[in-house]
C-alpha positions in Angstrom: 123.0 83.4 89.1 124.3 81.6 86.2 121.0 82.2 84.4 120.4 85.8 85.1 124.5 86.4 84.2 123.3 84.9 80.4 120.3 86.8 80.1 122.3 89.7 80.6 124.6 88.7 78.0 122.0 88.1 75.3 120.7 91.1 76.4 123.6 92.6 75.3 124.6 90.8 71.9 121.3 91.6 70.8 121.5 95.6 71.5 125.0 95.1 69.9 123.8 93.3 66.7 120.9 95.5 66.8 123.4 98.4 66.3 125.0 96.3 63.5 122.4 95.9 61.5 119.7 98.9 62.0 120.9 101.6 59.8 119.8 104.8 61.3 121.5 103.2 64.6 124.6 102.6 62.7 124.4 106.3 61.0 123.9 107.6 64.2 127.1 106.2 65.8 129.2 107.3 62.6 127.8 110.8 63.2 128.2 111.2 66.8 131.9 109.9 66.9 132.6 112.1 64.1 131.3 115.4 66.0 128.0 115.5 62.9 125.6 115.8 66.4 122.4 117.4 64.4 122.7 114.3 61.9 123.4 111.6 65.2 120.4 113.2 66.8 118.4 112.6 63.7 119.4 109.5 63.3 118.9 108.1 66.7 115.1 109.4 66.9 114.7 107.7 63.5 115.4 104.5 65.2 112.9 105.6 68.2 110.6 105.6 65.8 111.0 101.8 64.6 112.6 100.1 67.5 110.9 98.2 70.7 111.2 100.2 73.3 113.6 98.4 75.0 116.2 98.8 72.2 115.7 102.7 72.1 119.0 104.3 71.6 118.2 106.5 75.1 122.0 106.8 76.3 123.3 107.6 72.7 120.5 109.9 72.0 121.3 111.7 74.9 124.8 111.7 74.6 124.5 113.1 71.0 122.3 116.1 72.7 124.9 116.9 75.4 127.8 116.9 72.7 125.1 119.7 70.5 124.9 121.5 73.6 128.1 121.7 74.7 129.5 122.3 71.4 127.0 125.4 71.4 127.4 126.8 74.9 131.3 127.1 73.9 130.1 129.3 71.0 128.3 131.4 73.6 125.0 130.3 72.4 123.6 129.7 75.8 119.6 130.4 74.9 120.3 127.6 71.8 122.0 125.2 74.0 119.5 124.6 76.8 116.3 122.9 74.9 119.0 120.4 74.4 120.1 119.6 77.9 116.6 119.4 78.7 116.0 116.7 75.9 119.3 115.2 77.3 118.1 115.2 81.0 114.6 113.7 80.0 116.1 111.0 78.3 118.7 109.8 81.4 118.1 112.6 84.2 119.9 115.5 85.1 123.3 115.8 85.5 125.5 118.4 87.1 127.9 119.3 84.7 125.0 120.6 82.5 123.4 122.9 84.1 127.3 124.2 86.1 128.1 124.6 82.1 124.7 126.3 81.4 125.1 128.8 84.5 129.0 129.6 83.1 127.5 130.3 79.8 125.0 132.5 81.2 127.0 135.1 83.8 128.8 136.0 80.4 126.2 137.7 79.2 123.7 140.1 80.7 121.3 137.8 81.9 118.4 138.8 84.4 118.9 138.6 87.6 115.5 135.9 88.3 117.5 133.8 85.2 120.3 133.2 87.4 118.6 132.5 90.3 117.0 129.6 88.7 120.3 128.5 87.2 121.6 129.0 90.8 118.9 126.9 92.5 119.3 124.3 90.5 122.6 123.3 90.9 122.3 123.6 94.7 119.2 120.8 94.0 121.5 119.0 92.3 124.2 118.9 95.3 126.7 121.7 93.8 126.8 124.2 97.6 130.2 125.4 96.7 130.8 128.7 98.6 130.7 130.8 95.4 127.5 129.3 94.2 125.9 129.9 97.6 127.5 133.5 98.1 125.7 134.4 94.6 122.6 132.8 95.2 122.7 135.0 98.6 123.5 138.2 96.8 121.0 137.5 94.2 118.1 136.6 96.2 119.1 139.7 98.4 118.8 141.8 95.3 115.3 140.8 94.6 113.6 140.8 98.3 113.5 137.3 98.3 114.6 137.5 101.8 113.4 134.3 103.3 115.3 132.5 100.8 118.3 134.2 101.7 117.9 133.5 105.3 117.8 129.4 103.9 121.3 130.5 102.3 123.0 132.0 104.7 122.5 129.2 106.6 123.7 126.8 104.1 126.9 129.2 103.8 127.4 129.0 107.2 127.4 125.4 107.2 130.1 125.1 104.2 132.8 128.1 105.6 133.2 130.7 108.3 131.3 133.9 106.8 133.2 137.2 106.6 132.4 140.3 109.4 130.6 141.6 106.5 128.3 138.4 105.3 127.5 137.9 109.2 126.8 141.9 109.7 124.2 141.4 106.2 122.8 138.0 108.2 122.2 140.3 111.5 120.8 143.1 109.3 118.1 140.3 107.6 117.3 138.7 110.6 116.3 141.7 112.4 114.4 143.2 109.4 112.3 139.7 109.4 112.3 139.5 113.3 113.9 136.0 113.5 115.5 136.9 116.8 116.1 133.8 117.9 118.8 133.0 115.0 120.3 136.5 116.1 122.0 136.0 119.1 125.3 133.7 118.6 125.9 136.2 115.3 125.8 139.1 117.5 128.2 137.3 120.1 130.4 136.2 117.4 130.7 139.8 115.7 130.9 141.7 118.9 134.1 138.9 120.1 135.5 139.7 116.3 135.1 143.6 116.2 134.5 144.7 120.0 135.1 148.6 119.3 132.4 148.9 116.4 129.7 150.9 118.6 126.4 150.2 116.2 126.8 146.3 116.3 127.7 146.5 120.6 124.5 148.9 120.6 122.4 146.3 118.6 123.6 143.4 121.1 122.9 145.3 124.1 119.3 146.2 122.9 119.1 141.9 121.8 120.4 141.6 125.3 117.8 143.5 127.1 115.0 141.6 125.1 116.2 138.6 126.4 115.9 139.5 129.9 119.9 139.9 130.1 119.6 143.4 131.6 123.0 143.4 133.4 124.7 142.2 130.2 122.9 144.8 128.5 123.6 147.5 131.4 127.1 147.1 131.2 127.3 147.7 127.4 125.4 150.9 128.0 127.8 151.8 130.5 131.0 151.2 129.2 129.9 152.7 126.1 128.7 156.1 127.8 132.1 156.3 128.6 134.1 155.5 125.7 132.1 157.6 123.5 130.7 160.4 125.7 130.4 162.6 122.4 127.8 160.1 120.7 124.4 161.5 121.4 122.9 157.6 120.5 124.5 156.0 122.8 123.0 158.5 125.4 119.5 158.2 123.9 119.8 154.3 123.9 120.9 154.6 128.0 118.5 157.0 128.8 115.4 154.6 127.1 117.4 151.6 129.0 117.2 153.5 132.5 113.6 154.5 131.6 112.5 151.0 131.3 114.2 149.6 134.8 112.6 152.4 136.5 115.4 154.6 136.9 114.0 157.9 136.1 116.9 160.6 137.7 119.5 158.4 135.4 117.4 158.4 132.1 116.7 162.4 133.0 120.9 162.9 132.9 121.5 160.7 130.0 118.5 162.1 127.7 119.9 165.8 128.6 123.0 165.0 127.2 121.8 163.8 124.7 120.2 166.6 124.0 123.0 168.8 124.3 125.0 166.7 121.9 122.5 166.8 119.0 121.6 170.6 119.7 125.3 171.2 118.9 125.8 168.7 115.9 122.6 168.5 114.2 120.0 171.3 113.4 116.5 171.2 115.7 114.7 169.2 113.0 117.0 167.1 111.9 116.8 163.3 113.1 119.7 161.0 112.1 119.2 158.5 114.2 121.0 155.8 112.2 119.5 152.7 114.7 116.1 152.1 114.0 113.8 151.6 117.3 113.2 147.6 117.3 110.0 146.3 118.0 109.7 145.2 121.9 
């Protein structure tokens, strides 16, 4: 223990007198703690050059990159400032704060969408699945189909904070465009607890409902909902195809004629604004 605390000590004096006495080492330590970061960097890869490998100024080099960077990215010049947090991240791995200070340099200018999304992804690599970065990752990947990927996000949202009615109305929305039925459900029980008089999400749980095999459940949303809004011609067509499919063919006949009577009074004869589209069965 002894011995390996001493080698570490040598190990030490020698990087220190190294700095001492090599002079593009010592230039570069003058220029980096007096904010000259183009003339540390040169300095430092000067004694790269020269050096064992061992005694390659990696941390400093690195540090005198950051420091350019930063220095830059507070002037705005974000496309300038990332070749050298890259150089800084090869040299001692990434860190966080580099590429949160590369993304904050970026949404203040009119960067492409796909840009962001990268800058996004990365942090969230890197352990940064703040609400805000998640939420725009979500929106973003939205914006460009990436659909799957905001499926992934959702869920990761989820996991960080309760979602608003109108982030777990999107996630109902995406799930039943990509047929993941099975992730469906509990946000369709959770949205029709939290808003139990909006008719398109109860006629989008009754229809999950009947999929499932929960006919009653789904019978009694039909029902109740014939009655509460007996001047919505949907919710007649979505009973009548309901008593259709359980074999009740003098009940679908009443609820698809008034139905019909409904839309021949609000909507012209060939006119079809049927705002639920049909799911797959």
């Amino acid at each position: 223990m002894k011995a390996k605390g001493l080698t570490i000590r040598l190990a030490a004096t020698s990087l220190l007198l190294t700095s001492c006495l090599d002079p593009d080492l010592r230039r570069g330590d003058n220029a980096l703690g007096q904010g000259r970061y183009d003339e540390a960097i040169s300095a430092y890869e000067a004694a790269r050059t020269r050096l064992p490998e061992k005694e390659h100024p990696r941390d400093r080099l690195a540090s005198a990159h950051r420091s350019l960077a930063m220095t830059l990215v507070s002037q705005g010049r974000c496309d300038d400032a990332r070749p050298h947090y890259a150089l800084a991240r090869a040299l001692t791995g990434p860190v966080l704060i580099d590429h949160q200070q590369l993304y904050e340099c970026d949404i203040t200018r009119d960067v492409a969408p796909e840009n962001l999304v990268e800058d996004l992804k990365v942090l969230v690599e890197l352990g940064d699945k703040r609400p805000s970065v998640l939420r725009k990752l979500m929106q973003l990947e939205l914006t460009l189909g990436r659909d799957e990927e905001a499926v992934k996000r959702l869920v990761e949202l989820e996991a960080q904070t309760k979602l608003s009615n109108s982030e777990r109305k999107r996630f109902v929305e995406l799930l039943l465009r990509l047929d993941r039925r099975e992730l469906v459900w509990p946000h369709l029980l959770e949205l029709s607890r939290l808003e139990p008089l909006d008719p398109i999400t109860r006629l989008k749980f009754a229809e999950l409902a009947e999929q499932r095999g929960e006919h009653a459940l789904a019978a009694g949303i039909y029902e109740k909902m014939s009655l509460e809004f007996p001047n919505n011609p949907i919710v007649f067509l979505r009973l009548a195809d309901f008593r259709t499919a359980r074999g009740d063919a003098d009940g679908a006949r009443v609820a698809q004629a008034w139905a019909d009577e409904l839309r021949g009074a609000s909507l012209a004869p060939t006119e079809d604004k049927r705002p639920l589209k049909k799911s797959r069965r």
